[in-house]
Each structure stands twice: as structure tokens, then as C-alpha cells.
C-alpha angles and dihedrals in degrees: 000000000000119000100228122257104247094046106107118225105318086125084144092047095048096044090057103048094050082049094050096052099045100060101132096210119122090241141101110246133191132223130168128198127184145150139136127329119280091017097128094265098143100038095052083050093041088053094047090051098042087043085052104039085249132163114243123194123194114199132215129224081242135117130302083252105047087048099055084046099051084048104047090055089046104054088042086057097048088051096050090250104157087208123057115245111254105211119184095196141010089252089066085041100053098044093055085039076062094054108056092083096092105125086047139278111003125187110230121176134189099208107196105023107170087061076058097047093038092063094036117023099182096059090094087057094051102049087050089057082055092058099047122112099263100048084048086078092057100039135081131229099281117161097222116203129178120186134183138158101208088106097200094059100029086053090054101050093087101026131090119355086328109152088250112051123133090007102101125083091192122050090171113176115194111214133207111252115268122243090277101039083047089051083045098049093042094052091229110156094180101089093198085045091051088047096049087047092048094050081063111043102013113210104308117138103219100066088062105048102023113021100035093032085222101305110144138171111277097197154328086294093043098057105078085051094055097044078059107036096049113005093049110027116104098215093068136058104258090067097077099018093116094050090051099051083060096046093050095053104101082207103052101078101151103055105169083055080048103048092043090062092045081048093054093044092051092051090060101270103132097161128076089241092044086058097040089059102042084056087031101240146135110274089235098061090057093069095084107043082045094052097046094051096050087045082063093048089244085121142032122208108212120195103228107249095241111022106055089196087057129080144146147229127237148171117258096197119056088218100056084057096052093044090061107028091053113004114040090055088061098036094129088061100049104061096060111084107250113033103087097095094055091044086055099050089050094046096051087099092058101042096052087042105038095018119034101024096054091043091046088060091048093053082047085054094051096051091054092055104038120009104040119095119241091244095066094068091026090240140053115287110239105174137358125202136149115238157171119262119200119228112191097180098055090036096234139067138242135227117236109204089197127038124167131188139186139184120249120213089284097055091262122160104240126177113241104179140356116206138184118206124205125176101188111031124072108239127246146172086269085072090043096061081050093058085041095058095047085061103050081053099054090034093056093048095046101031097226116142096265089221084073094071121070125217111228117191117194121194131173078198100047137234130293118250091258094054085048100055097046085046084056089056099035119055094186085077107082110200103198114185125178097272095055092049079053106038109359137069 
């Protein structure tokens, strides 16, 4: 089965779901997707039902009545039924739904299933009881498929002793496109410019097709129009995009509690006591709002690469950084047609400090992981993570954007590569003693031969003649510009 033309990359995706809804056996099966919100989620499912001759059935956040209502006329509809099914209750509802598949296997898929499950929290329960061994003989082969993007509960439906477990034969997440596949689907060609974009609206599909109607930035001297013309300006959907991702979260019922924490993170605060001071408040009560907002997928919560007891906060969508790093702070301007253009000028500092700087280092991060090739660290990579790196002589520490690790022969932990990552500054031998000396320190604590471990810089601005030419000699100096983050390894 063909992927359709005008899906971008989700080759993997595609290919299990198709795979999913072809099995030939006699029996239901069960398969859940989810992800983040404007992924892509519902047009992947809608292409694979339409492909298949499948039934599709979008919920609303309504009552238990008025569900069962919308479904039943749905389904009726889908079988070719003149009169809309009346169910009184999800069992009824779930055993027809069993028994479309008469001509062989048929996609069905429940799109938005917590509105579902708010209104009605046994149905879980009950669709499990569907798929048990006694109600198989009575069932015909439906492809069952249930998708959501509220993370915390989706996350949940097959965990535990959840009804569900062990139920599913697809468990099918749907990621946000990485920084090349976003440069890619946004047709920028200007690999700062795509950078500086990403940094904004990440790499989810939907700003570009639906919220931007295709407008993109053209160029380097096109980006600060755009920021204005589409980002910041209150008469389109980016505006209030990152209120709206908030609002839209069942979980996250305090939202000015919510939006106070994002705010902290986004001004530079990555630990818990960084963010308590900064809303001056007790680092345990902190626990709950944090985890809540790690449950939803707002926030990620990162081990420092060297202090297990340490870690860091940060924001998961690029969009949710920028609104409160520059535009939250201004709000009161913004929303006065206008004054976008002078907002923008005054924010250009902060962006570049609490935006694009930070965002710059994770994309650093991701290459590592992903995209380099072995032999630039000369091992496997393992594990990257940025850390703090103690330095008792000088009575301070010191942050490392890049680390890399790898496992020797014995299932060690080794560390392959430290790296530094500046946007901004062109990078000279000044940042690779620093490297150097980071080094000496780590090597001193662990033992391991230093030379073992190789020095990355990273810069959005480039490296000086004389970084250039010992990187040439030495191949344990890994000089990493933009074009190689976006097309080398």
C-alpha cells in the first residue's frame, strides 16, 4: 500500500500502520497512536482508513449521551444503516462496532479517545472485555485503533494494570520532526535561517500547513518579516498558539500556576530550586505542577551527565519557549496592531540569549546522538546529555553543552566526546583549552587516558584559521558548522 504523495517523511509510521491494518488473522485487534498536538496524528489515521475502506470516528470533549449518539449515527452511516443506531450504553456499542468487519480486516479508529473516556471511564474496560478470548469467537477482524494526544492518559492506557495491557498490537507514538526533516518540510534552503525558524516552531506540521498557510521565511532578510508578519502578529494562529496548547491540556487545571513555571524555565532556570526562586516558592511545592507538566509532554526532565543527583528542566515545544521568553513579557503590546515591529527590535537580546542559544545546544545534542557518524568520537554513542563539571581548584564549575558516552566491552559508561556550542561567536582555540581543561578535570576524577576522549565545537558563526588548521592534525578536534548539523555526520 502506497504512502500518499503529499504525506511528508513518516515512512516508519506509514509503514505500521499499514502493517497494522492488514494482518489477515480472524481476529479484533487493538492498536493505539498518540503524540503531541498538530503532529499529524489524524491525517496519518484518516489516509490509512480512507486507503483501507475503513470507518473513522472523531470524538468530542460532550456527554456520555450525546457520544453514543454522534457514534451510533456514524457507524450507521459507515455501514450503509438508513437509521442511526440508538445505543443506551458503550457495551452495546462496542459489540456492533465488532461486528462491521465482514468483508475482512477494516481499520476503525477512535481519534480523540480521552474525550471518550472522560465522559465514560469504563469504556476501557469494556473494549478490553471485547477483545478477550470468549467475545473472539463472536467478532470479526476489526483493526481497532484508538488515538489521542492528551500524553498522560494516553501513556497510561496500556501500562500498569491498566484494562488494557497487554491487549494492543500497535503502541505507535507520532514525533515531532527532527531539526533536518523540519528544514526539509519548511523548504528553507538557508540553513542559519532554518535554525533560527526551528528554534520558533519546532518541527511540528501543522505551523506550517495550517497555521502559517505556507508562508515561510524566504531568507536571511526575510526572517525578521516573517517573525512579525505571522508569529506576532494577533490576527493569525500562531499568536496565541502557546496559550492554547495549555488550555487544551485536561491536566493542567491551574494555568496561571502552569504558565509561571514555563515562564521560569524559559528565563534560564533548569533546576527545581532555580524555578522555586524565581516564583518564590518552596522547592516542594514545586513536585506536583513539574510532574504534571512533564506527564503532558510540556516539559522534559534531563540527569546531568555527570551529577546523578542533578538534573534540568527544560521545554519540550520550541513555541511555548519563545511565548514566554519574548512575548509574554510584552503581551500588552502585542496585541495592539502595530507594535510588533518595535517588540521585535527590542526583543532581539533575549531571543538570541533565552531562545536561540539554548535551542542551538539541543540541536547540538541531537546530532550527537543521531545524526554523527561513530567515527567522529571513535565509539557508539550511548547517551548525550549537557552537564556541570566541578572544578575544586578554581573553586566553581563549569557547564558542558555536549556530552557524549559509550559503552566499553564490560558495559561501562565511557565518555566518548565533550563538546561547547556557541551560535553567535566564531570559535577559537581560546574555547578549545577550555574543552581541554574540562578534560583534565573529568579525567583526573575517572582515571581514563584524556586522549580518549575527543573535544566537539559547535558554532552557528564558525572557527578562526588557527582552530581550523589544529583541527586539520588532530583528528580528536571535531569542528561542527551549521552545514554538517544539517547534512554531515
Amino acid at each position: 500500500m502506497k504512502k500518499p504523495p503529499e504525506m511528508f517523511d513518516r515512512d516508519f509510521e506509514w509503514s505500521e500502520l499499514v502493517r497494522f491494518a492488514t494482518y489477515a488473522g480472524p481476529e479484533a485487534t487493538l492498536g493505539v497512536v498518540s503524540g503531541r498536538r498538530r503532529q499529524g496524528k489524524t491525517f496519518l489515521l484518516d489516509a490509512v482508513t480512507r486507503a483501507t475502506g475503513g470507518f473513522m470516528f472523531t470524538a468530542t470533549e460532550t456527554t456520555e449521551a450525546d457520544a453514543l449518539r454522534q457514534f451510533g449515527a456514524a457507524l450507521a452511516s459507515h455501514v450503509g444503516e438508513p437509521v442511526p443506531f440508538r445505543f443506551s450504553h458503550w457495551d452495546e456499542a462496542i459489540t456492533r462496532l465488532m461486528s462491521i468487519a465482514t468483508s475482512g480486516p477494516t481499520t476503525v479508529v477512535i481519534d480523540e479517545f480521552p474525550f471518550l473516556a472522560k465522559a465514560s471511564p469504563s469504556l476501557p474496560s469494556l473494549i478490553q472485555r471485547a477483545l478477550d478470548p470468549g467475545a473472539q469467537h463472536t467478532n470479526t477482524p476489526v483493526r481497532l485503533l484508538l488515538c489521542g494526544s492528551a500524553l498522560s492518559f494516553m501513556g497510561k492506557l496500556l501500562a500498569g494494570n491498566a484494562p488494557l495491557r497487554g491487549r494492543a498490537g500497535l503502541d505507535l507514538i507520532v514525533p515531532t520532526l527532527d531539526f533536518r526533516l523540519a528544514a526539509q518540510f519548511w523548504d528553507i534552503a538557508d540553513l542559519p535561517t532554518a535554525v533560527l525558524t526551528n528554534a520558533i516552531v519546532g518541527g511540528t506540521p501543522a505551523y506550517r500547513r495550517e497555521f502559517t498557510q505556507g508562508d515561510t521565511p524566504a531568507g536571511p532578510e526575510d526572517f525578521d518579516d516573517w517573525v512579525i508578519r505571522t508569529v506576532l502578529n494577533p490576527g493569525r494562529p500562531l499568536f496565541r498558539e502557546a496559550r492554547y496548547l495549555l488550555a487544551e491540556e485536561p491536566e493542567l487545571r491551574d494555568t496561571a500556576l502552569y504558565h509561571s513555571v514555563l515562564a521560569a524555565i524559559a528565563q534560564g532556570n533548569a533546576s527545581r530550586g532555580g524555578i522555586a526562586d524565581y516564583l518564590g516558592r518552596k522547592s516542594t511545592d514545586l513536585a506536583h505542577p513539574l510532574g504534571v507538566l512533564e506527564d503532558v509532554g510540556m516539559i522534559t526532565h534531563e540527569t546531568d551527565a555527570f551529577r546523578k543527583n542533578r538534573s534540568a528542566y527544560r521545554i519540550a515545544e520550541p513555541m511555548v519557549t519563545f511565548y514566554h521568553a519574548v512575548m509574554r513579557p510584552m503581551w500588552g503590546d502585542l496585541e495592539r496592531p502595530g507594535r510588533a515591529a518595535d517588540v521585535w527590535s527590542r526583543a532581539q537580546p533575549t531571543f538570541r540569549s533565552k531562545v536561540v542559544g539554548p535551542h542551538f545546544e539541543s540541536i547540538c545534542r541531537t546530532w550527537a546522538r543521531w545524526h554523527a557518524d561513530p567515527t567522529t568520537y571513535g565509539g557508539h554513542p550511548a547517551r548525550v546529555a549537557s552537564g556541570t563539571v566541578s572544578d575544586p581548584g578554581a573553586k566553581t564549575s563549569h557547564e558542558v553543552d555536549v556530552a557524549v558516552f559509550g559503552r566499553d566491552t564490560g558495559e561501562r559508561e565511557t565518555l566518548l566526546a565533550l563538546g561547547e556550542a556557541k551560535w553567535n561567536d566564531i570559535m577559537g582555540v581560546g574555547h578549545l583549552r577550555r574543552l581541554e581543561h574540562l578534560r583534565s578535570l573529568l579525567g583526573a576524577r575517572s582515571g581514563a587516558p584524556e586522549q580518549e576522549t575527543r573535544l566537539l565545537c559547535f558554532s552557528g558563526a564558525g572557527f578562526t584559521e588557527e582552530l581550523q588548521d589544529m583541527a586539520s592534525r588532530d583528528e580528536t578536534i571535531q569542528l561542527i558548522d551549521v552545514a554538517r548539523l544539517y547534512h554531515g555526520t
